[in-house]
C-alpha positions in Angstrom: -2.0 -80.0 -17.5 -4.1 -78.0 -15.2 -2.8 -75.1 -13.6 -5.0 -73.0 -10.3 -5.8 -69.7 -11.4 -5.4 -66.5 -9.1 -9.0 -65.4 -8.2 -7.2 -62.3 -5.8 -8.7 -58.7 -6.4 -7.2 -56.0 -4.9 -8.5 -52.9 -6.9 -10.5 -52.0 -3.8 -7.5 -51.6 -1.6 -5.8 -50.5 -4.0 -8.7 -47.2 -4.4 -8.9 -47.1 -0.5 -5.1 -46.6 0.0 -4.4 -44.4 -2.6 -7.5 -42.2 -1.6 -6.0 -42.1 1.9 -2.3 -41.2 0.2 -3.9 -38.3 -1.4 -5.4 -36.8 1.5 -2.7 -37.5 4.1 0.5 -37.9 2.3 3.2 -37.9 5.5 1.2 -40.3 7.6 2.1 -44.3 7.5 0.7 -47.8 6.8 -0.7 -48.3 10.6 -2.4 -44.8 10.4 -4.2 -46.2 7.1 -4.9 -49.2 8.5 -6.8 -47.9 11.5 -8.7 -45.5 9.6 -10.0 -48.3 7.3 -10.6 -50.7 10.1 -12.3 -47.6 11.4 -14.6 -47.6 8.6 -15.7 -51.5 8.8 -13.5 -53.1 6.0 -12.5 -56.5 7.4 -9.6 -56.4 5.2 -6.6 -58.4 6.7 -3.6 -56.0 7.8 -1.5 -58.7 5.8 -3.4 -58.0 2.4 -3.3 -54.5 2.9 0.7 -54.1 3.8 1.4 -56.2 0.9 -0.9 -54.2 -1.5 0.8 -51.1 0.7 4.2 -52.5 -0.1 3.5 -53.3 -3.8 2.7 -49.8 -4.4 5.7 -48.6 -2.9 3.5 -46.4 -0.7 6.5 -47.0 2.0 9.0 -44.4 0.1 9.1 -40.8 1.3 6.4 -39.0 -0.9 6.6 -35.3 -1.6 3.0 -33.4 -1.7 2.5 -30.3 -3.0 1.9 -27.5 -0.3 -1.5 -26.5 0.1 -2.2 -22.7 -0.7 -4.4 -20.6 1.0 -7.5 -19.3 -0.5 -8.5 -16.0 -0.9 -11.2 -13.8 -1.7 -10.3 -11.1 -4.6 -10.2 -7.7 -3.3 -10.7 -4.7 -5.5 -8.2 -2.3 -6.3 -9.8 1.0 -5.3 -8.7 4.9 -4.5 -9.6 5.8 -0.9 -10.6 9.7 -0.9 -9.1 10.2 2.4 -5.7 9.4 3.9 -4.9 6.5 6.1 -7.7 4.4 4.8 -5.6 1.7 2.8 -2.2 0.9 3.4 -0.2 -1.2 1.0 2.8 -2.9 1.8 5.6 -5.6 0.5 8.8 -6.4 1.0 12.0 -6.7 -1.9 15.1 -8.6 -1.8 18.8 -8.0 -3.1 21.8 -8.9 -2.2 24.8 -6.2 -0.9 28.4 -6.0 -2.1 29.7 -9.0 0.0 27.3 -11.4 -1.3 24.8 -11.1 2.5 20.9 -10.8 1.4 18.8 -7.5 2.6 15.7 -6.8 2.8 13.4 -4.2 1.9 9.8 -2.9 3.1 8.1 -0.9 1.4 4.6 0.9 2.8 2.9 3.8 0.7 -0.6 5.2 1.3 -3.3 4.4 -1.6 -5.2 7.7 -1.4 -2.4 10.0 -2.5 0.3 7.1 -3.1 2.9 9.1 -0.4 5.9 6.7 0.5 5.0 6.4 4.4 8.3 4.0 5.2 11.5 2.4 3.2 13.2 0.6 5.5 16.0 -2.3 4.8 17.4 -4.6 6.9 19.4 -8.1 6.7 16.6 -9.9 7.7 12.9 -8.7 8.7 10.9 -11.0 10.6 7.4 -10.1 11.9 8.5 -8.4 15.1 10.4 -5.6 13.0 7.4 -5.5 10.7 5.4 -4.6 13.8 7.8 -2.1 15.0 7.6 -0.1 11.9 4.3 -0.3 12.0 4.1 0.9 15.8 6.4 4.1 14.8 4.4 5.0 11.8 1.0 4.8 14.5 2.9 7.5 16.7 3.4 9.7 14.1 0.7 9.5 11.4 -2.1 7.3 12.9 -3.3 3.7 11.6 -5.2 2.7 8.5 -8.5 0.8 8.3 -7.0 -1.6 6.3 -3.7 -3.1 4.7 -3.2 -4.7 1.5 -0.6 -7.0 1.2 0.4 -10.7 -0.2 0.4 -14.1 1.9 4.4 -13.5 3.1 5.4 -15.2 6.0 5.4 -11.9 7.7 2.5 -11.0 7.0 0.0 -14.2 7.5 2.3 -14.4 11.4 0.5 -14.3 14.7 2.7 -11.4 15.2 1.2 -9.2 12.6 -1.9 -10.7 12.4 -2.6 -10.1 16.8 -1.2 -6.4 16.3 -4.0 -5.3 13.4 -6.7 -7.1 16.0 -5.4 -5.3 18.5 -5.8 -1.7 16.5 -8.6 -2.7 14.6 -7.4 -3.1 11.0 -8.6 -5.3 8.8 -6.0 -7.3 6.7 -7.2 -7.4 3.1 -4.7 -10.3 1.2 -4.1 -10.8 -2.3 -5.0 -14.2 -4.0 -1.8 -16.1 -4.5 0.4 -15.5 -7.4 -1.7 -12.7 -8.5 0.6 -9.7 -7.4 -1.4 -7.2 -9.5 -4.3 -7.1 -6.9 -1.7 -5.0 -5.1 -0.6 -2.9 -8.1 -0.1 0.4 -6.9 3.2 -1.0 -4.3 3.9 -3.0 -7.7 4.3 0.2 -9.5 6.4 1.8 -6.6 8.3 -1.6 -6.6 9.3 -1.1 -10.0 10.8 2.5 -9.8 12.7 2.1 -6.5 14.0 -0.8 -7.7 15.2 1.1 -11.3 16.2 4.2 -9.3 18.1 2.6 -6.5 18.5 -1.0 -6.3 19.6 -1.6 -9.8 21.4 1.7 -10.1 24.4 1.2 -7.0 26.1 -0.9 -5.5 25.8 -1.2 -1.3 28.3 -2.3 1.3 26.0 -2.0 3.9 22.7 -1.6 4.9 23.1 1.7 6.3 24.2 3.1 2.5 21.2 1.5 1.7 19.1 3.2 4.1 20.2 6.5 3.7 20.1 6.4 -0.3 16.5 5.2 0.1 15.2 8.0 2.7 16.7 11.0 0.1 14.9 8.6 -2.4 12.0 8.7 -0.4 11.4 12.4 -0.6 12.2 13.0 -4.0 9.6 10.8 -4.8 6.9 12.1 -2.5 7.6 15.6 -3.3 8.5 15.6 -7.0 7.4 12.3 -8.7 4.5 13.0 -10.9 1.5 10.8 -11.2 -1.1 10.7 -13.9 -3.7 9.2 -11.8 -3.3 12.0 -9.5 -3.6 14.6 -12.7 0.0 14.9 -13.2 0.8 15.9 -9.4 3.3 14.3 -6.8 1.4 12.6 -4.3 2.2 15.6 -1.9 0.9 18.0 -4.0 -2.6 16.0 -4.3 -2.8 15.5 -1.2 -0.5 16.6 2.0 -0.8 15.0 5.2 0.6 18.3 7.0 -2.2 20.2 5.5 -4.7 17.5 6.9 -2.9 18.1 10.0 -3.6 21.5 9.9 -6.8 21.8 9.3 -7.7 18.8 11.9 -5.8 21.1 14.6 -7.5 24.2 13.6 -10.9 22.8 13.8 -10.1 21.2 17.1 -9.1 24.8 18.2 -12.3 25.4 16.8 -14.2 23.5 18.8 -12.7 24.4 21.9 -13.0 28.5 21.4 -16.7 27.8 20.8 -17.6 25.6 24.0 -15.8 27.8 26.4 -17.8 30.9 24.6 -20.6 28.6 25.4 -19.7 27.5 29.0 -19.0 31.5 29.8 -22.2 32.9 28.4 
């Protein structure tokens, strides 16, 4: 008995569609089919649904979410203050079970604690406003070093550095150590006050952390910083000083100049 033998191949659709799965995983069968009409296959939308169909490209799909690239930035020590910023936010969890927040901004030259400050949640906006109050009283840095957050890759954040001229210097993803001197501060605030009490509310929190705050700053010792707290390296008052007495300075001299 003779039997007709199935001369159908479809490993050519089969390459085309599952190219087109790969690189645009939520769209559907008429989006593929345009695009390879599109390309000049004269492939009949009947061959292709079935192949479509056969490989079950109709179920939902899940794709893996694309991570941004970055370029690696390297870890130095400014010499001066408000050069480089470093910043990243913690999470735990208060007595009643409600999440907080934590953000945590230190200086790299003299690795000062500029800001602790918790919240129940802390979108971009806040971020901005603690940034804002630490520009009224201590200036802006030339740069920030932080991860890709949500916070910080926003519009939000992002239009505010424009808009003072900061330069945003992110860490590759999943490489927290490219930001290793807010890792290290990470560690002890959270051995010193995050895994040593318990909170009821945020405003324990807040309070525990600003004592916290200044204990570190004036008495934690650092052996990068030749065994001194980062206030004793470095203070910002006495930068203040001297930037005030040179402005004063400056003055006396050009009305001595103006008069003679």
């Amino acid at each position: 008995m003779w039997y007709y033998k199935s001369k159908k191949d479809d490993t050519e659709v089969i390459d085309k569609l599952s190219e087109l799965a790969k690189r645009y995983p939520t769209r559907g069968f008429d989006e593929y089919y345009l695009k390879i009409r599109r390309e000049g296959l004269k492939w009949n939308r009947k061959r292709v649904l079935r192949v479509y169909r056969e490989m079950k490209l109709s179920l939902r799909r899940k794709h893996k979410k694309r991570i941004i690239k970055r370029v690696q930035q390297p870890l130095g020590t400014p010499r001066v203050l408000n050069v480089c910023w470093s910043m990243d936010f913690m999470s735990d969890i208060l007595t009643d079970g409600r999440k907080l927040r934590v953000l945590n901004i230190m200086d790299d030259c003299n690795r000062e604690a500029l800001s602790i400050t918790a919240g129940l949640s802390y979108p971009a906006r806040a971020l901005v406003e603690t940034l804002e109050n630490l520009k009224q009283e201590i200036g802006t840095p030339k740069y920030v070093r932080c991860d890709n957050g949500p916070e910080f890759i926003s519009k939000t954040f992002v239009n505010w550095c424009e808009k003072n001229f900061i330069e945003v210097k992110y860490i590759q993803p999943g490489k927290p150590m490219q930001n290793g001197y807010i890792e290290r501060f990470n560690r002890f605030y959270r051995e010193d006050v995050l895994d040593a009490y318990y909170f009821n509310d945020v405003y324990q929190l807040q309070k525990l952390s600003d004592h916290w705050r200044d204990e570190y700053n004036y008495n934690h010792p650092h052996k990068s910083l030749g065994n001194k707290s980062p206030i004793e390296y470095r203070s910002r008052f006495d930068e203040e000083v001297n930037f005030f007495i040179k402005e004063q300075l400056n003055k006396n001299y050009l009305s001595n100049f103006m008069v003679s």
